[in-house]
C-alpha positions in Angstrom: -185.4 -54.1 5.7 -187.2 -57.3 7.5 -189.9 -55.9 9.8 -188.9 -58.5 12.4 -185.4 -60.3 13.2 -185.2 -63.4 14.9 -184.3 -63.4 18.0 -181.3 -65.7 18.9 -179.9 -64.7 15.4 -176.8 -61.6 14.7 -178.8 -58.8 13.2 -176.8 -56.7 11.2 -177.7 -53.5 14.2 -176.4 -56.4 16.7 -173.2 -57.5 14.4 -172.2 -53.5 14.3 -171.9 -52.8 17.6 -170.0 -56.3 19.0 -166.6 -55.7 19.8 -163.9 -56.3 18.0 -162.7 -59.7 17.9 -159.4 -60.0 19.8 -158.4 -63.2 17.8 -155.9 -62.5 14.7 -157.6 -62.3 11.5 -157.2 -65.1 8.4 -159.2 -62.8 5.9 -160.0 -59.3 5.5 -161.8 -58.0 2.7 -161.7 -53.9 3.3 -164.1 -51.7 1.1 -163.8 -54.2 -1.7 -165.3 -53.4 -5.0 -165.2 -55.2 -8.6 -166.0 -53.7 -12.1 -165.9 -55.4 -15.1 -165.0 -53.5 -18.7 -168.2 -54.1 -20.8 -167.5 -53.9 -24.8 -169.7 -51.3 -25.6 -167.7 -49.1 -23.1 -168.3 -48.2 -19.4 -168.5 -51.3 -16.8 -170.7 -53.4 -15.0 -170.3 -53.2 -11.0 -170.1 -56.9 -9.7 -169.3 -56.0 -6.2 -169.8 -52.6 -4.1 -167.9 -51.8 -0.7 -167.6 -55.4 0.6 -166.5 -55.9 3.9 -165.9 -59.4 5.6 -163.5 -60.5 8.3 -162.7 -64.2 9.3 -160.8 -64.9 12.8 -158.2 -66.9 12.5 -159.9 -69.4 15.8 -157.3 -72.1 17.0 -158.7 -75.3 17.3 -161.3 -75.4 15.7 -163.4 -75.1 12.0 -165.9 -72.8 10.8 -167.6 -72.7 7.7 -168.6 -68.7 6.5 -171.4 -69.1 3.4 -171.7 -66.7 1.3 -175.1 -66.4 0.3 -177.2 -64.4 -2.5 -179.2 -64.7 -5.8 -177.6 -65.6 -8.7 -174.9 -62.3 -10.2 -174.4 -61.1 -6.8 -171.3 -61.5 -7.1 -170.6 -64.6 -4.6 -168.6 -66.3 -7.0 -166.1 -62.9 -7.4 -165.9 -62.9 -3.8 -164.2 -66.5 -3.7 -161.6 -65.9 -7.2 -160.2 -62.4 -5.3 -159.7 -64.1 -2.3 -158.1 -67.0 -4.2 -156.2 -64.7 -6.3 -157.3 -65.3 -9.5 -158.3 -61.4 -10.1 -157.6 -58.4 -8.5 -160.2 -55.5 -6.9 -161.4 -52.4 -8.5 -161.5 -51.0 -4.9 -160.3 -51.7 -1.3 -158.0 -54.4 -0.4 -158.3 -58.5 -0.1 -155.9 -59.0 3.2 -154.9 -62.3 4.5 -153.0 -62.4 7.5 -152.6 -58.7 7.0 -150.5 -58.8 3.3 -152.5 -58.1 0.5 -153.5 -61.1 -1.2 -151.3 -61.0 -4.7 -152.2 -64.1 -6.3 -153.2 -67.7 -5.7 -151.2 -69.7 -3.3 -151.0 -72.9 -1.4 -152.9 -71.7 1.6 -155.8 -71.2 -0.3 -157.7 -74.5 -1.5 -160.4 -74.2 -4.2 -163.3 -76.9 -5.2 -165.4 -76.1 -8.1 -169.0 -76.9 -9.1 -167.7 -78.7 -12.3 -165.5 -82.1 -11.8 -161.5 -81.3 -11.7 -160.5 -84.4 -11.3 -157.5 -86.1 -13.5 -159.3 -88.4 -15.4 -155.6 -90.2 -16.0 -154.9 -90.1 -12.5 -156.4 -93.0 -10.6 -158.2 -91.7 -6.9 -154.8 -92.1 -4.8 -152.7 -90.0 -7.1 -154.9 -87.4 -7.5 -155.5 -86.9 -4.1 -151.4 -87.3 -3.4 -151.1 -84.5 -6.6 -150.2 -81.4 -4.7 -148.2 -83.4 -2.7 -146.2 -84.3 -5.4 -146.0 -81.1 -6.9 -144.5 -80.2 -3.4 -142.0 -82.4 -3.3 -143.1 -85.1 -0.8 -141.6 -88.2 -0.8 -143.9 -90.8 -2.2 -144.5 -93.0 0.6 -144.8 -90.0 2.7 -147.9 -88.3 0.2 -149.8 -92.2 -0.1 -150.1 -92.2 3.7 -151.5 -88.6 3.9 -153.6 -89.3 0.5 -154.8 -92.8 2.0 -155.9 -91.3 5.3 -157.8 -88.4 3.8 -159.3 -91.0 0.8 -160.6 -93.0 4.2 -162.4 -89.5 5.7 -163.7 -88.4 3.0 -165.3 -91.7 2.7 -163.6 -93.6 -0.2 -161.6 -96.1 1.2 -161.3 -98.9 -1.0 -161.9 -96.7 -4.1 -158.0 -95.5 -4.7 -157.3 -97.7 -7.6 -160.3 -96.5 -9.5 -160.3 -93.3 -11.9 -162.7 -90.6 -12.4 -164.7 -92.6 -15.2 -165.8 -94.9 -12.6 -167.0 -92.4 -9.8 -170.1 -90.8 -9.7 -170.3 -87.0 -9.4 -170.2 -87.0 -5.6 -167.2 -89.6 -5.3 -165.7 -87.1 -7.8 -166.1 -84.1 -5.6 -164.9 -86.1 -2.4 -161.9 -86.4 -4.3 -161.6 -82.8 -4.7 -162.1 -82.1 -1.0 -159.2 -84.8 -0.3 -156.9 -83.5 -2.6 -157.5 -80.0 -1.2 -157.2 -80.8 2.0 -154.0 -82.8 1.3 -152.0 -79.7 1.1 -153.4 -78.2 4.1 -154.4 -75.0 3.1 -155.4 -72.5 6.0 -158.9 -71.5 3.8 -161.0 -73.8 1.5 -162.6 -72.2 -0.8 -166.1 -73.8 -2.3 -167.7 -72.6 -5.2 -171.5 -74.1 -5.0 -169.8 -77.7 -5.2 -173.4 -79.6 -4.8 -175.1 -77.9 -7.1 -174.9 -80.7 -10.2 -175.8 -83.2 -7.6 -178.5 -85.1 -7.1 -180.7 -84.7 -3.4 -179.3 -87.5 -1.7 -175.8 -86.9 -2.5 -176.0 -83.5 -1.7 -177.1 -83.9 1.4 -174.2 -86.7 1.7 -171.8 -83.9 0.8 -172.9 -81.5 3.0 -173.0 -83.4 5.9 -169.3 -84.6 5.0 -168.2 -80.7 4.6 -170.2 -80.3 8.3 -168.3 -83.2 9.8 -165.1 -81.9 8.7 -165.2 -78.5 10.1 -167.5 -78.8 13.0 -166.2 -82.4 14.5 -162.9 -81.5 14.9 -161.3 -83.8 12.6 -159.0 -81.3 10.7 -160.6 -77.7 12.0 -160.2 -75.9 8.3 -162.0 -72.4 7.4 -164.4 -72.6 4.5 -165.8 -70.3 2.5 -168.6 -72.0 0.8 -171.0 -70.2 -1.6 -174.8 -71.2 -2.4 -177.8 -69.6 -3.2 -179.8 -72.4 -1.2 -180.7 -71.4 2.1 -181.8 -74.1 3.7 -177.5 -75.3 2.5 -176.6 -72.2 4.0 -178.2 -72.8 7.3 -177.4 -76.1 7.6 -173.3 -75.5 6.9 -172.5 -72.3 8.2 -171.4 -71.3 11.5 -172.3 -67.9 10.2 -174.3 -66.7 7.0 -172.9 -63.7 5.3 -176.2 -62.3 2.8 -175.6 -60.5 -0.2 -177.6 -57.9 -2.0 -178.7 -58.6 -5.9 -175.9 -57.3 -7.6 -174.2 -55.2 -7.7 -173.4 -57.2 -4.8 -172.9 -55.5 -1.0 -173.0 -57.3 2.2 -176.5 -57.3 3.5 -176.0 -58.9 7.3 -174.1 -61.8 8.9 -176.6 -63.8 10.6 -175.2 -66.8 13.2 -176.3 -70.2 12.3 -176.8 -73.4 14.4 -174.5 -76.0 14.4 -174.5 -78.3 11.9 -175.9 -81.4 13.6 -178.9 -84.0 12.8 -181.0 -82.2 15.2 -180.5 -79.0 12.9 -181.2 -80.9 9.5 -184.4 -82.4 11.2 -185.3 -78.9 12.2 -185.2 -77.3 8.5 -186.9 -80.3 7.4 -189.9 -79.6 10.1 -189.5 -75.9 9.4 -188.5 -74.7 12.4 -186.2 -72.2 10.7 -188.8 -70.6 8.7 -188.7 -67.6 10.7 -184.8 -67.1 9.5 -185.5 -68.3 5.9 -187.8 -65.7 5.3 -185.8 -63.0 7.1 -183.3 -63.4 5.0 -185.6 -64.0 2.5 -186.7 -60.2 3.1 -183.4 -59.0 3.5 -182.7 -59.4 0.2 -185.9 -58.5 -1.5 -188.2 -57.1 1.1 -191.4 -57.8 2.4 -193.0 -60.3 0.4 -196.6 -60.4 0.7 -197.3 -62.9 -1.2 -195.9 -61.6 -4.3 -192.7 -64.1 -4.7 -193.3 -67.5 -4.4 -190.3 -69.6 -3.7 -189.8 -73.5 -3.9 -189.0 -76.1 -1.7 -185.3 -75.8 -0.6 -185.9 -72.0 -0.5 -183.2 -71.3 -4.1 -182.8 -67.6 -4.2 -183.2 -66.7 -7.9 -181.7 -63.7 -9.9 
């Protein structure tokens, strides 16, 4: 463990003994574990005894990241919550029924483009709306106001061909959030992007849980912690693999004053606890580049 936790910071001693939250909650993931069948026989264990709990908090967002090196299993956490698999162990729990397989209430963007490249922007954002069975003129004015927050207004007669990746991945966030879902889940969506769009797209995802505009729950996963910090209202750290919650460390808001404090490095202090949390103390043994990317 870290020989020193920062102070205005949840350490994992600190998280154990908080009360109970007396809000409802959206997610439970209860002694969760994952095992894969390897051909040779036996399995590999992705995941080991997770635990996480989301309240479900009325009026506003929140953003949990899930954080970890590479094979830690982040990216299992996100398809059994969506329920695209099913755990070896324990139970995945939202709003108290066991999760049974996907559903509208659960939105998902991917690293790799989804968009319809026959679709032009409007209808694939109005998609799952017509899937639903909303009238038409009834899914372009939802599609058209959530093509303006994300940012593309003016773009909805274009197709995919003619976006660049981060267009393409505001698309996905406006057709997710089209059909409302209660949890979005993101599945290192910046990663193929380039440093100025990234931070574009983060500070889009901030603006959209933190400002107020349509107060959804993400759960967004990275291995960049300086992403991390700057996102989440809370950081939940994750072993190397097989993957077991390490702590969940509160975050600062996600405003300009934050992203011109990890740019001055006034968040060393919690980049290399967690940093050590993972791996241990350091002493100069690792060396890590700019942007702090946890490896494997």
């Amino acid at each position: 463990m870290p020989s020193a936790q920062p102070g205005f910071w949840l350490s994992p001693a600190d998280a154990a003994a908080a009360p109970a939250s007396s809000l409802p909650q959206i997610l439970e993931l209860k002694h969760v574990g994952k095992a894969y069948p390897l051909p040779e026989g036996g399995v590999r264990q992705a995941l080991e005894d997770i635990n996480i709990s989301i309240a479900d908090v009325p009026g506003r967002g929140q953003c949990k990241v899930l954080l970890g090196p590479s094979g830690c299993g982040k990216s299992t956490i996100l398809r059994l919550i969506a329920g695209l698999i099913k755990p070896s162990e324990g139970e995945v729990l939202l709003d108290g029924k066991p999760v049974s397989g996907p559903g509208s209430d659960r939105g998902m963007v991917f690293q790799s483009y989804s968009s319809f490249p026959w679709l032009s922007v409007l209808d694939n954002v109005r998609y799952g709306l017509d899937l639903a069975g909303t009238p038409r003129s009834e899914g372009n004015r939802i599609a058209r106001e959530l093509i303006e927050i994300v940012g593309l207004k003016g773009a909805e007669d274009l197709y995919p061909k003619a976006l660049s990746g981060g267009m393409r991945q505001r698309v996905a966030i406006a057709r997710t959030l089209a059909v409302k879902p209660r949890i979005i889940l993101m599945d290192e969506p910046f990663g193929a992007l380039d440093p100025m769009n990234r931070q574009a797209m983060q500070d889009l995802v901030a603006r959209l849980w933190f400002d107020g505009e349509l107060n959804p729950t993400f759960i967004f996963v990275t291995h960049d912690i300086e992403e991390a910090i700057f996102l989440a209202d809370s950081i939940i750290v994750l072993s190397a693999g097989p993957g077991r919650v390490l702590a969940e460390l509160e975050a600062p808001p996600p405003t300009p004053e934050t992203r011109r404090g990890i740019t001055e490095g006034r968040f060393n202090e919690l980049e290399n606890y967690i940093i050590e949390l993972i791996y241990g103390p350091q002493d100069g043994r690792h060396a890590f580049p700019a942007g702090k990317v946890l490896g494997g």
